[in-house]
Backbone as JSON, one array per atom type, in Angstrom:
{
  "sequence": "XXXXXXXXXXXXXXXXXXXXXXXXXXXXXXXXXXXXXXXXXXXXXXXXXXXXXXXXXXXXXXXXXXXXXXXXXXXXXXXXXXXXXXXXXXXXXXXXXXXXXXXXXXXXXXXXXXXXXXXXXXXXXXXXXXXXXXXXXXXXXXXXXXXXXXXXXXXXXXXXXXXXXXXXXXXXXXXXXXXXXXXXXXXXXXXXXXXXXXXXXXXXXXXXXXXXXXXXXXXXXXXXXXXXXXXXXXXXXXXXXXXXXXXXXXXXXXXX",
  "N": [[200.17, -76.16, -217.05], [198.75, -72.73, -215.58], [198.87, -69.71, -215.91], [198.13, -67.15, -213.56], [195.72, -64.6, -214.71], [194.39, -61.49, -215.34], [191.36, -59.9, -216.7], [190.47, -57.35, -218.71], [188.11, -55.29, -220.39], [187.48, -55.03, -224.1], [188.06, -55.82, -227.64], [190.64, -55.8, -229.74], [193.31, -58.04, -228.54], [195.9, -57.06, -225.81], [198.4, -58.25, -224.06], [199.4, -57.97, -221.42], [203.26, -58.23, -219.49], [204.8, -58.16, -216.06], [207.63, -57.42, -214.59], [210.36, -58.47, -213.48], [210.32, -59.94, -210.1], [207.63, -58.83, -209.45], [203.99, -58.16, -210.56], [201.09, -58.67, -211.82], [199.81, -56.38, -211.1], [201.53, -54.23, -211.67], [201.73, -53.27, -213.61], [199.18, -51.95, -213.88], [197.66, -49.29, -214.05], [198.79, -48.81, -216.93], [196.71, -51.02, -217.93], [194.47, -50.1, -217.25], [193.8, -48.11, -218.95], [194.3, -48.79, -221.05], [192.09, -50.38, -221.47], [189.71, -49.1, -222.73], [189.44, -49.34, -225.16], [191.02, -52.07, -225.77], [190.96, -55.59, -225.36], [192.11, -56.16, -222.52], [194.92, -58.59, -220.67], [196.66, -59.25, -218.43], [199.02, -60.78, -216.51], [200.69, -62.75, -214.13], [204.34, -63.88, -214.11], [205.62, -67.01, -213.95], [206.05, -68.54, -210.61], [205.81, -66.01, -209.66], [203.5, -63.45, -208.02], [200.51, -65.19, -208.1], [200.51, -67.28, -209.71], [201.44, -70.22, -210.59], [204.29, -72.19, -208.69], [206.78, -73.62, -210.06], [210.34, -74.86, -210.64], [211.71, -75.0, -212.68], [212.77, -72.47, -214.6], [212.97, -70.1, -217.03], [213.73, -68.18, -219.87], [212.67, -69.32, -222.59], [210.31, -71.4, -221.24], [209.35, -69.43, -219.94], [207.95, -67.81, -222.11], [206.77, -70.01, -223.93], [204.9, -70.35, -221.52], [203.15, -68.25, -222.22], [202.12, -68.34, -224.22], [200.78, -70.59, -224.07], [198.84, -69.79, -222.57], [197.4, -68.04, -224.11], [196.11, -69.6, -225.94], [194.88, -71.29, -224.49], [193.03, -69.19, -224.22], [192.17, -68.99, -226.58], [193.15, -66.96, -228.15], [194.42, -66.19, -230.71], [196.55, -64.19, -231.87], [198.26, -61.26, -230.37], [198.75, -58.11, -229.25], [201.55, -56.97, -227.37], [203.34, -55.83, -223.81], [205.85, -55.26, -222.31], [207.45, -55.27, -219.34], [210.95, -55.12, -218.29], [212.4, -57.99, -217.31], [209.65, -58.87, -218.14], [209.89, -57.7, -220.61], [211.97, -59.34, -222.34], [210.91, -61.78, -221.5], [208.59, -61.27, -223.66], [210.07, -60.59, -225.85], [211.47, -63.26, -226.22], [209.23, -65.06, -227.2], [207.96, -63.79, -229.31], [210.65, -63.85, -231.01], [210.57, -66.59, -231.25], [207.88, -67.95, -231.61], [206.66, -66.12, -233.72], [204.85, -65.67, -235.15], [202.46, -65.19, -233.29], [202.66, -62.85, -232.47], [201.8, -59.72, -232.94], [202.54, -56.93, -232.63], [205.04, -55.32, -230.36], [206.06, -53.78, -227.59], [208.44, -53.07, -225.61], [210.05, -52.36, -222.47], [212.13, -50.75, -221.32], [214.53, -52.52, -221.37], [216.99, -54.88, -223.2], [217.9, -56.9, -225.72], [220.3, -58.61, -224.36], [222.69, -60.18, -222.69], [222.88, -59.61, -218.99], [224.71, -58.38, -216.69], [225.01, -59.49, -213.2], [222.44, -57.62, -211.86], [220.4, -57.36, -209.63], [220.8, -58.84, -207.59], [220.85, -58.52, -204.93], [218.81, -57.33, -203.94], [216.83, -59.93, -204.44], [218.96, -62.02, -202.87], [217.9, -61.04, -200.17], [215.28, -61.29, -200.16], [215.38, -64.21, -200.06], [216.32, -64.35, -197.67], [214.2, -63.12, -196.68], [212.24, -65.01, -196.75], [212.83, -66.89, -194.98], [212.7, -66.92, -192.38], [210.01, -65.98, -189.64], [207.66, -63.91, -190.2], [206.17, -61.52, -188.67], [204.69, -58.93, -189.1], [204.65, -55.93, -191.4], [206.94, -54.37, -190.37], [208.69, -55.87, -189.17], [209.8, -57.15, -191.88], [210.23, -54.75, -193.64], [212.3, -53.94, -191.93], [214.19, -55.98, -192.1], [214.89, -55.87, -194.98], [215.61, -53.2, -194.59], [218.14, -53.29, -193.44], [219.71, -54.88, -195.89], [220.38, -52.39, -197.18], [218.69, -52.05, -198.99], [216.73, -49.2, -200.82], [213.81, -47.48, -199.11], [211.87, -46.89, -201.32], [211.97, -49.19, -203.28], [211.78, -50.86, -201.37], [209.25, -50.66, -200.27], [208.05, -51.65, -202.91], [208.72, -54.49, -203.62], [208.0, -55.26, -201.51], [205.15, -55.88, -201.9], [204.91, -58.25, -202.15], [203.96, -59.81, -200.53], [201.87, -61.61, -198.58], [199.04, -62.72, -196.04], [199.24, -65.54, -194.3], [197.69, -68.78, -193.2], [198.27, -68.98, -190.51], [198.56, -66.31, -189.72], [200.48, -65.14, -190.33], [203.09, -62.49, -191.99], [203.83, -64.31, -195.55], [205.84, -64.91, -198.14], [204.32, -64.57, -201.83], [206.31, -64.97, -204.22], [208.16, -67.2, -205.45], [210.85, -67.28, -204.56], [213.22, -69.26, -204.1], [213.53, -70.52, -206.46], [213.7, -68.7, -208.14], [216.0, -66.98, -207.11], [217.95, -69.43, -207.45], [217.46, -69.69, -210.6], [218.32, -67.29, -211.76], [220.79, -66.35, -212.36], [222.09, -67.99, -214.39], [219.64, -68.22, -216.29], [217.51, -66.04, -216.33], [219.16, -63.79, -217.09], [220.21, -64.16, -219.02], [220.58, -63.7, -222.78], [217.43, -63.25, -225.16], [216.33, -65.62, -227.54], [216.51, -67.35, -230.7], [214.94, -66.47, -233.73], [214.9, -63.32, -236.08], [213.05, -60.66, -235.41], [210.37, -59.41, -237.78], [208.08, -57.89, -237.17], [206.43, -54.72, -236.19], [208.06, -52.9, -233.63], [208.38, -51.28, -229.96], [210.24, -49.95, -228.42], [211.39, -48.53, -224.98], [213.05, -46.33, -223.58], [214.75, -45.89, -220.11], [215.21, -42.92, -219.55], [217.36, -41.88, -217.14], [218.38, -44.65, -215.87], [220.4, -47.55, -216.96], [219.93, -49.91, -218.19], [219.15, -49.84, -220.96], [222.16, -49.26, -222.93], [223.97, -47.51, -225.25], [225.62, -48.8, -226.84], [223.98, -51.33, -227.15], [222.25, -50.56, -228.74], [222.68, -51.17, -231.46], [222.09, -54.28, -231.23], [219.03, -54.08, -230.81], [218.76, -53.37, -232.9], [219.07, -54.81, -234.92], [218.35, -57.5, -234.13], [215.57, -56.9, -234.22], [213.78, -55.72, -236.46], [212.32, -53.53, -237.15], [211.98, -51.42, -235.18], [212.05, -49.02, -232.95], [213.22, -46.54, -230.69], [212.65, -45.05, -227.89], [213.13, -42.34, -225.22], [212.23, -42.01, -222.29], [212.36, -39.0, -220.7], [213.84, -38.23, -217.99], [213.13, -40.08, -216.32], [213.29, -43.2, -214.33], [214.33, -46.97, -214.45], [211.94, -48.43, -213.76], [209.91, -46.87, -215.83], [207.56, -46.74, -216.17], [205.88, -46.13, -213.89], [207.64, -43.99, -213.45], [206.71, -42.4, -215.07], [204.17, -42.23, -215.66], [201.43, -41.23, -217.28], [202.69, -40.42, -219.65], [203.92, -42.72, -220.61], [201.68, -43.87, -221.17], [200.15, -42.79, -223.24], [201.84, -43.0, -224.74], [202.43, -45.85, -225.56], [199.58, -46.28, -226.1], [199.06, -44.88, -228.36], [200.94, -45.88, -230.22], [200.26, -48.49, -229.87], [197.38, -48.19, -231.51], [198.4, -47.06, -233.77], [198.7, -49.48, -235.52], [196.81, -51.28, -235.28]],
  "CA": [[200.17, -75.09, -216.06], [197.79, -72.32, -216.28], [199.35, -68.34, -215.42], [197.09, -66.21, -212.94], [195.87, -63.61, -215.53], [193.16, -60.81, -215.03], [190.98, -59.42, -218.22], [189.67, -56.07, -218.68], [188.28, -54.34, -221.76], [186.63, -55.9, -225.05], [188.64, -55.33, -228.62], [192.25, -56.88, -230.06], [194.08, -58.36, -227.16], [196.97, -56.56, -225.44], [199.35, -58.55, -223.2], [200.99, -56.85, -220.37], [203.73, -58.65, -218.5], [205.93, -57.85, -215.56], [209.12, -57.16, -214.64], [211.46, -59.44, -212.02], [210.09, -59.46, -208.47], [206.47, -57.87, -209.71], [203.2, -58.86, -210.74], [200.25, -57.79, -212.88], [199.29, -55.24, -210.55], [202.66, -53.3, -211.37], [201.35, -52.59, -215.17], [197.58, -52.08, -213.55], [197.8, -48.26, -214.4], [198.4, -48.98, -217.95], [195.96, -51.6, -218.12], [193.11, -49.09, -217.06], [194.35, -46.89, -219.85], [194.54, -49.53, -222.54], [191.05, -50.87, -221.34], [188.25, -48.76, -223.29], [189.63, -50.02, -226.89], [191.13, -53.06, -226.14], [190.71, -56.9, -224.44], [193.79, -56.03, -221.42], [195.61, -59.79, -220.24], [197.53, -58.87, -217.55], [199.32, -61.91, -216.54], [201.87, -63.0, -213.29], [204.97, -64.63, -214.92], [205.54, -68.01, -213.2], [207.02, -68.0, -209.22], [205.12, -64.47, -209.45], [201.75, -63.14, -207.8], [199.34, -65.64, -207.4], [201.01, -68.16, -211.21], [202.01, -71.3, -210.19], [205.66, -71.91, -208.86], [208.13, -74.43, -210.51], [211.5, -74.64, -210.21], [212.13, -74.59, -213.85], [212.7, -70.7, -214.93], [213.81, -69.62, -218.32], [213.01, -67.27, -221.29], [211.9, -70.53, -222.85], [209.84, -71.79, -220.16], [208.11, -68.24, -219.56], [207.41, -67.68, -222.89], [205.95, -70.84, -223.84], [203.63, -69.79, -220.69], [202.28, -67.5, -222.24], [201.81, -69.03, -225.49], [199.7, -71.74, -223.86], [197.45, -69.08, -222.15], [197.05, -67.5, -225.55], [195.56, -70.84, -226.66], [193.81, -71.16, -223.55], [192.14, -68.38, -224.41], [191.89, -68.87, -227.81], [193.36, -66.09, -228.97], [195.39, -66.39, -231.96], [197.94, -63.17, -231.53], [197.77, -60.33, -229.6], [200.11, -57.09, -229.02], [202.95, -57.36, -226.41], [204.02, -55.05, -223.45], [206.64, -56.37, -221.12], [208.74, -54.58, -218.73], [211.95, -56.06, -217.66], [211.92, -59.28, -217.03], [208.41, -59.2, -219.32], [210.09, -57.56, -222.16], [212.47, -60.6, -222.15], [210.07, -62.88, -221.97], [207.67, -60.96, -224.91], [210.9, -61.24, -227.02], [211.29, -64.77, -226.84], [208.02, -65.33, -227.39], [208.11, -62.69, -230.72], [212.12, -64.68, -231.5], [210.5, -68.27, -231.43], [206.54, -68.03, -232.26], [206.29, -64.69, -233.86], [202.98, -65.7, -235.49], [201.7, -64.84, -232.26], [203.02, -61.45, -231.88], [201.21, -58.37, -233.73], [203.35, -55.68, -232.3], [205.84, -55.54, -229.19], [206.34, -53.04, -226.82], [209.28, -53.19, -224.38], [209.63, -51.31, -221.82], [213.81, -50.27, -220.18], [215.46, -53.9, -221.23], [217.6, -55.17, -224.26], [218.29, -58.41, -226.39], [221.04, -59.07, -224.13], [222.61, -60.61, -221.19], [223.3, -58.91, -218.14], [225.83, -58.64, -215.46], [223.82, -59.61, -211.99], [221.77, -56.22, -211.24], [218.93, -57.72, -208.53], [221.49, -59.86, -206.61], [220.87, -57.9, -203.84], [217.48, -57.62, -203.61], [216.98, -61.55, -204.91], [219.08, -62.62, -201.22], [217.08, -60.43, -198.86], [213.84, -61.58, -200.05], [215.32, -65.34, -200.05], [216.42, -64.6, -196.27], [213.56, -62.99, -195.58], [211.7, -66.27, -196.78], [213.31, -68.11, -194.34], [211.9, -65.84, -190.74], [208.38, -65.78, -189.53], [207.15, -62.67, -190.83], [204.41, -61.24, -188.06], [203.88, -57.93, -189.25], [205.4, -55.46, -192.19], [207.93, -53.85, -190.12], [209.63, -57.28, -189.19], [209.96, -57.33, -193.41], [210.56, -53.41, -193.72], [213.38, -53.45, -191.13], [215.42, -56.91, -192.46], [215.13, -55.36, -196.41], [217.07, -51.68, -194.59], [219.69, -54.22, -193.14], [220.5, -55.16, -196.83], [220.58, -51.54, -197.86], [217.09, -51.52, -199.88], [215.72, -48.42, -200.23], [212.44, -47.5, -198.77], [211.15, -47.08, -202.63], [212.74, -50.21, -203.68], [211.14, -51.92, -199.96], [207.73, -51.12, -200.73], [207.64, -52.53, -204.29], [209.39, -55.6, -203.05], [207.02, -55.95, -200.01], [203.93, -56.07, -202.34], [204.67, -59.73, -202.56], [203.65, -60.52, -199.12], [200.36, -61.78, -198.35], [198.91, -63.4, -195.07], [199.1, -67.3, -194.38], [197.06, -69.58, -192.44], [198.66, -68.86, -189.18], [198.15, -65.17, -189.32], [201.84, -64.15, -190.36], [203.3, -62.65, -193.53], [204.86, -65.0, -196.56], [206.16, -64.49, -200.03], [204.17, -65.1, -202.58], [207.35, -65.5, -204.74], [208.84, -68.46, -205.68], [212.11, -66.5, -204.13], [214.33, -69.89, -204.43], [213.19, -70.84, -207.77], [213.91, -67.47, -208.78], [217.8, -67.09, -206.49], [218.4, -70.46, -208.09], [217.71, -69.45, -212.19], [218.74, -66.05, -211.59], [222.2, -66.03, -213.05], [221.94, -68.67, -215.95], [218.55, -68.57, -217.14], [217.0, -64.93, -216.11], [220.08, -62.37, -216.97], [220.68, -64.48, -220.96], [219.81, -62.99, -224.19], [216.18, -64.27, -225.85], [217.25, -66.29, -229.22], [215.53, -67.3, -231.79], [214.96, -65.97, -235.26], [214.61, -61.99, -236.11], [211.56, -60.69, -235.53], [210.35, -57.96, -238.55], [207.1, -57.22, -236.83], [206.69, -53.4, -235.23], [208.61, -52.86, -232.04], [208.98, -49.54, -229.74], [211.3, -50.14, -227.41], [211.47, -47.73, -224.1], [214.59, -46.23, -221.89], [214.54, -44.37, -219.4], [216.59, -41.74, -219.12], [218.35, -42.29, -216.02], [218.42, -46.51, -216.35], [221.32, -48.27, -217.17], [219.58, -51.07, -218.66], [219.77, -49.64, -222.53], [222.84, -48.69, -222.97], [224.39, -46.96, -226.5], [226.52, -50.17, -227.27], [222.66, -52.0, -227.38], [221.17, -50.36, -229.86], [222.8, -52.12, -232.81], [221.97, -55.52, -231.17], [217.83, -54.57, -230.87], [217.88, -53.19, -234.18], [219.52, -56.09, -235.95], [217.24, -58.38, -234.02], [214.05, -56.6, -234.23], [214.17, -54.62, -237.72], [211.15, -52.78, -237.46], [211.92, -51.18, -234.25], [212.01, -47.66, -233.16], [214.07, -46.43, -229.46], [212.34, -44.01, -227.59], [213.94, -42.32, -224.25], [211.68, -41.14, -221.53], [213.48, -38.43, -219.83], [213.21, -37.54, -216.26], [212.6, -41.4, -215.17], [214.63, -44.28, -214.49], [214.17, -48.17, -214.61], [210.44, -48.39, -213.62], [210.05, -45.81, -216.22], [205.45, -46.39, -216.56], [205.66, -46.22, -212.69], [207.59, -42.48, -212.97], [205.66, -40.97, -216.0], [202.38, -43.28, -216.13], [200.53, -40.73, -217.87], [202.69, -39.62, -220.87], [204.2, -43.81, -220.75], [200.71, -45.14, -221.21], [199.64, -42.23, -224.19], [202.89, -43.03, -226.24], [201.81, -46.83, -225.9], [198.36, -46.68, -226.7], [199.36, -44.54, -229.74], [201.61, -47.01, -230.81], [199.01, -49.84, -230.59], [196.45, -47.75, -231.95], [198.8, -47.1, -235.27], [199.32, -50.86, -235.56], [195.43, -51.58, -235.33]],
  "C": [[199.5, -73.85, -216.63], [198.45, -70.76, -215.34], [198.22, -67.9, -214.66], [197.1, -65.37, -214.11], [194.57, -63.14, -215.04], [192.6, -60.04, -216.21], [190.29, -58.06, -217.72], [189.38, -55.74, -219.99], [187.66, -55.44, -222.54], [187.84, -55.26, -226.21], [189.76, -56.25, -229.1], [192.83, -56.72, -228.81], [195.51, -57.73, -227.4], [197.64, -57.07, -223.88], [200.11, -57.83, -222.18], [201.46, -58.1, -219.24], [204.79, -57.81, -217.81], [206.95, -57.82, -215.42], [208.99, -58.4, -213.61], [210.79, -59.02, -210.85], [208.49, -58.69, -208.5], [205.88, -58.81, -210.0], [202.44, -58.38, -211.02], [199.93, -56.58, -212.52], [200.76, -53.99, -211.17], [201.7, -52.49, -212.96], [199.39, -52.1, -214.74], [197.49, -50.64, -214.4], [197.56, -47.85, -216.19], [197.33, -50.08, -218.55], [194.51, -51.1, -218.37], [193.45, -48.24, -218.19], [193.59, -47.36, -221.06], [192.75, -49.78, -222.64], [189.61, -50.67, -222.36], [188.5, -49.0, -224.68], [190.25, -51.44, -226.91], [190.89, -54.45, -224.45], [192.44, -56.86, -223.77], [193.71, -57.59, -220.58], [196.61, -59.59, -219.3], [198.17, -60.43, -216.78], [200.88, -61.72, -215.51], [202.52, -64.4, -213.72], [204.73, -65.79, -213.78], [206.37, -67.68, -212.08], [206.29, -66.52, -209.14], [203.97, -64.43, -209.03], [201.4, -64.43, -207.35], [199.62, -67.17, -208.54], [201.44, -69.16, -209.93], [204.07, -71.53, -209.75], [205.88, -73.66, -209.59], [209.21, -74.2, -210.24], [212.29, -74.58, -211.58], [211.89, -73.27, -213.94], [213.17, -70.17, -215.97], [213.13, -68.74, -219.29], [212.14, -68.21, -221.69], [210.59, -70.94, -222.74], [208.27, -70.72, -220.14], [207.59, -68.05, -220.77], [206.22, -68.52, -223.96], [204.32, -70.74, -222.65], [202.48, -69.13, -221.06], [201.76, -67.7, -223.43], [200.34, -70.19, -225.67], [198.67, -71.02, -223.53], [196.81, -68.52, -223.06], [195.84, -68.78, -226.28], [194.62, -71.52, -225.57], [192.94, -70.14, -223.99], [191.54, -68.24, -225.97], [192.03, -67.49, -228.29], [194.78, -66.58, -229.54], [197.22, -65.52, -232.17], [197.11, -62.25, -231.07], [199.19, -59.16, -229.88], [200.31, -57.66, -227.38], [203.32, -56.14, -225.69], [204.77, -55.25, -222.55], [207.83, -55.59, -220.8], [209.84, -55.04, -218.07], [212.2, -57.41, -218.11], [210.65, -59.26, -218.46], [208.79, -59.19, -220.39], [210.97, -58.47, -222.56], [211.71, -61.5, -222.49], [208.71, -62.71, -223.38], [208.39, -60.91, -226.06], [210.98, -62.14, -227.55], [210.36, -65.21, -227.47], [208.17, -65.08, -229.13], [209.22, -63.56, -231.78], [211.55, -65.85, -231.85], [208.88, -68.71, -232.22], [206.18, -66.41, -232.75], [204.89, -64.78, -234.59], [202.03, -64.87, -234.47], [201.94, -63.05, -231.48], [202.68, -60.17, -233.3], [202.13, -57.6, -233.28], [203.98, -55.91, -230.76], [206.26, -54.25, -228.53], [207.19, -53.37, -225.36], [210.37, -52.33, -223.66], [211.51, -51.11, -220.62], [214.2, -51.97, -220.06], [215.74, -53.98, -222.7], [217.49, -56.79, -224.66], [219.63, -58.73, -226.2], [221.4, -59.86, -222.93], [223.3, -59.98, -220.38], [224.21, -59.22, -217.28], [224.48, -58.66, -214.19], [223.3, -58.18, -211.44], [220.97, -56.38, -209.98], [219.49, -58.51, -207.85], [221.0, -59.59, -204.87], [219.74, -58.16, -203.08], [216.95, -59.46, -203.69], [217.24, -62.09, -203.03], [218.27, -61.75, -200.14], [215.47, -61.19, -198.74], [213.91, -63.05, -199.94], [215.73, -65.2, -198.68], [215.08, -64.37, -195.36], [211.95, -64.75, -195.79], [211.57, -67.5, -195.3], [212.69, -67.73, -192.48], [210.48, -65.59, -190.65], [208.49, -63.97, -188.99], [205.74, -62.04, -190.05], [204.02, -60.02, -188.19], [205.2, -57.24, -190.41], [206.41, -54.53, -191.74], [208.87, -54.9, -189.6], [210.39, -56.91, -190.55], [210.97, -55.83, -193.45], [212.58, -53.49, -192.55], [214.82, -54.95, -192.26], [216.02, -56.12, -193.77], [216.06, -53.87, -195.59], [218.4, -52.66, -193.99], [220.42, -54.54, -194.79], [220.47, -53.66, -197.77], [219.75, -51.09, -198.95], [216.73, -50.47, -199.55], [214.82, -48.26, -200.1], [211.36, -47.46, -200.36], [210.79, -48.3, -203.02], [211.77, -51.24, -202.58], [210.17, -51.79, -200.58], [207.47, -51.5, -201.82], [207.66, -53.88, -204.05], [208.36, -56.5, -202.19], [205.48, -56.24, -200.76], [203.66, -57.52, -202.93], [203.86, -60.61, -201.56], [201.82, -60.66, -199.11], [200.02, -63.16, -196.93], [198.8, -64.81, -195.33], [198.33, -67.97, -193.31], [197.14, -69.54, -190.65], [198.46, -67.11, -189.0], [199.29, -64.17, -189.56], [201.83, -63.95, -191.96], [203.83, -63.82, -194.35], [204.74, -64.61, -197.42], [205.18, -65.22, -200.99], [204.81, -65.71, -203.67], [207.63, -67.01, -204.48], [210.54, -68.37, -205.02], [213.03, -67.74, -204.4], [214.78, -70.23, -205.67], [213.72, -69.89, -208.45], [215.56, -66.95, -208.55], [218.02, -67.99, -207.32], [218.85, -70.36, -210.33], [218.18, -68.27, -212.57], [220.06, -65.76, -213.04], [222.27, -66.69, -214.35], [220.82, -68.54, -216.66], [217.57, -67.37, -217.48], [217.82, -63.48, -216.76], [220.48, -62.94, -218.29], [219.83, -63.5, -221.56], [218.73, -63.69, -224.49], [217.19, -64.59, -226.99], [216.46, -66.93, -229.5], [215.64, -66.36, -233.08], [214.74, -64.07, -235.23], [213.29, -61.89, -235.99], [211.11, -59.16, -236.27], [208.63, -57.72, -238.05], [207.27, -55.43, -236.24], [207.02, -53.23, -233.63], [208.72, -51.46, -231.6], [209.41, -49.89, -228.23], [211.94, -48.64, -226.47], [212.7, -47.71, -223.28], [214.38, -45.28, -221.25], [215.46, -43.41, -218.91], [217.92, -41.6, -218.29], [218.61, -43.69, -215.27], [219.54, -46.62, -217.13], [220.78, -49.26, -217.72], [219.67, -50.96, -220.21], [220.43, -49.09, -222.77], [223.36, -48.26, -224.69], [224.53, -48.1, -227.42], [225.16, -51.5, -227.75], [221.95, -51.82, -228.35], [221.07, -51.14, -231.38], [221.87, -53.41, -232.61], [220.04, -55.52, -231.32], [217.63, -53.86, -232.59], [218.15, -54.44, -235.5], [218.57, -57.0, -235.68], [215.4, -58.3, -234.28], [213.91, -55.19, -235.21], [213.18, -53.87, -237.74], [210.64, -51.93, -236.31], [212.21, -49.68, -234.1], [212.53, -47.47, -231.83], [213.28, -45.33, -229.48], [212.68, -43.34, -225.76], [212.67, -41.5, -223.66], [212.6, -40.32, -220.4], [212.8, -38.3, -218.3], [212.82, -38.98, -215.32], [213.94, -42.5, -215.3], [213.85, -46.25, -215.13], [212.49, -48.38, -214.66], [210.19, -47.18, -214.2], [207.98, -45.57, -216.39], [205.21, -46.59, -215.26], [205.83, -44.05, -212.58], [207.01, -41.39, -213.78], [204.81, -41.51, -216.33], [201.78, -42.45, -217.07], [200.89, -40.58, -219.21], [203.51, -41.47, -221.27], [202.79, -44.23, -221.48], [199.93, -44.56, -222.57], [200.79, -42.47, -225.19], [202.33, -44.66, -226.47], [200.82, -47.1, -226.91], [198.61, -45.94, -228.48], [200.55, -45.31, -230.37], [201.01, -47.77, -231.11], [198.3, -49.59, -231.82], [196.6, -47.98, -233.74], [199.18, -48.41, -236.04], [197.83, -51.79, -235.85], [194.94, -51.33, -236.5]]
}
């Protein structure tokens, strides 16, 4: 199986994956950033964008994904930026083949497992799967029935894309994704320590790295550094793109 991925740029390769429910376009911003020094891989995990679905879904699974495209492409290692969901899957990756990981950047997630956060969102987009979809206020109106907010809707809705008949559908894998959700999506990565350079992002007003976390990414990833962007939350290189994508690149840069 072969990931949708899109290239930009010439130089040492830099990986960007998405979060849960997203797709390369979410990191596009920093991609254009990264672009004029390095070869940008932007890549939709599996069930995501435009990637192939399965019904298998795991850290595992995804990370191996991206391992193979690496070798598809013949590149050897690359740096790592993975938000959510991505940084999850750029752990494992880092935990199990760290050969392949020069430096890691992850972006408002931990080396743990979660209590269900996206439950919510997850069943709306598997109901709205199920309803012919003839225009984006059909979509827009079911997602305010489950209490999505309009922020939250339009990220969500950037999955949709026309079908053969002229109506919306998901590009998601949405069952594939309801289905591994709880066991296979919300575990810890595992695997071995990884002493490469890590800089690990929170955002200020995110719940996702909490105090009680910090031991667990510095034990696992010894060469790691916590840095808090204030003033943003969860999608933290969505609410400060500009000063997100200059702490990055100066991270790479010092790693180069």
């Amino acid at each position: 199986m072969q990931l949708n991925y899109t290239e930009q740029g010439t130089g040492e390769p830099v990986f960007l994956i998405h979060g849960l429910l997203g797709s390369l376009t979410n990191l596009g911003n920093l991609a254009r950033a990264l672009a004029p020094n390095y070869r940008v891989i932007s890549v939709d995990l599996r069930n995501h964008g435009d990637s192939p679905h399965l019904q298998e879904m795991s850290l595992p699974s995804m990370a191996l994904d991206i391992a193979d495209l690496m070798d598809d492409l013949s590149i050897a290692s690359g740096h790592f930026v993975g938000h959510s969901l991505g940084g999850k899957v750029a752990m494992q990756l880092a935990m199990s083949d760290s050969v392949k990981v020069d430096s890691l950047v992850v972006a408002d997630i931990a080396p743990v497992k979660y209590k269900e956060k996206n439950t919510n969102e997850i069943n709306a987009l598997y109901n709205l799967s199920k309803v012919i979809i003839k225009d984006r206020k059909t979509a827009d109106t079911l997602l305010a029935d489950y209490g999505i907010a309009s922020s939250v809707s339009g990220f969500l809705l950037k999955n949709l894309r026309r079908n053969s008949d002229g109506n919306f559908e998901l590009k998601l894998n949405i069952t594939a994704i309801k289905e591994c959700y709880k066991n296979h999506l919300l575990v810890a990565p595992k695997g071995e320590n990884f002493a490469g350079p890590c800089l690990f992002f929170k955002g200020e007003n995110s719940s996702y790295i909490e105090p009680h976390h910090i031991p667990m990414i510095q034990s696992l990833f010894t060469q790691s550094a916590l840095h808090t962007v204030k003033d943003a939350g969860h999608w933290l290189h969505a609410d400060k793109p500009d000063y997100f994508n200059q702490l990055v690149l100066q991270f790479i840069n010092e790693i180069s």
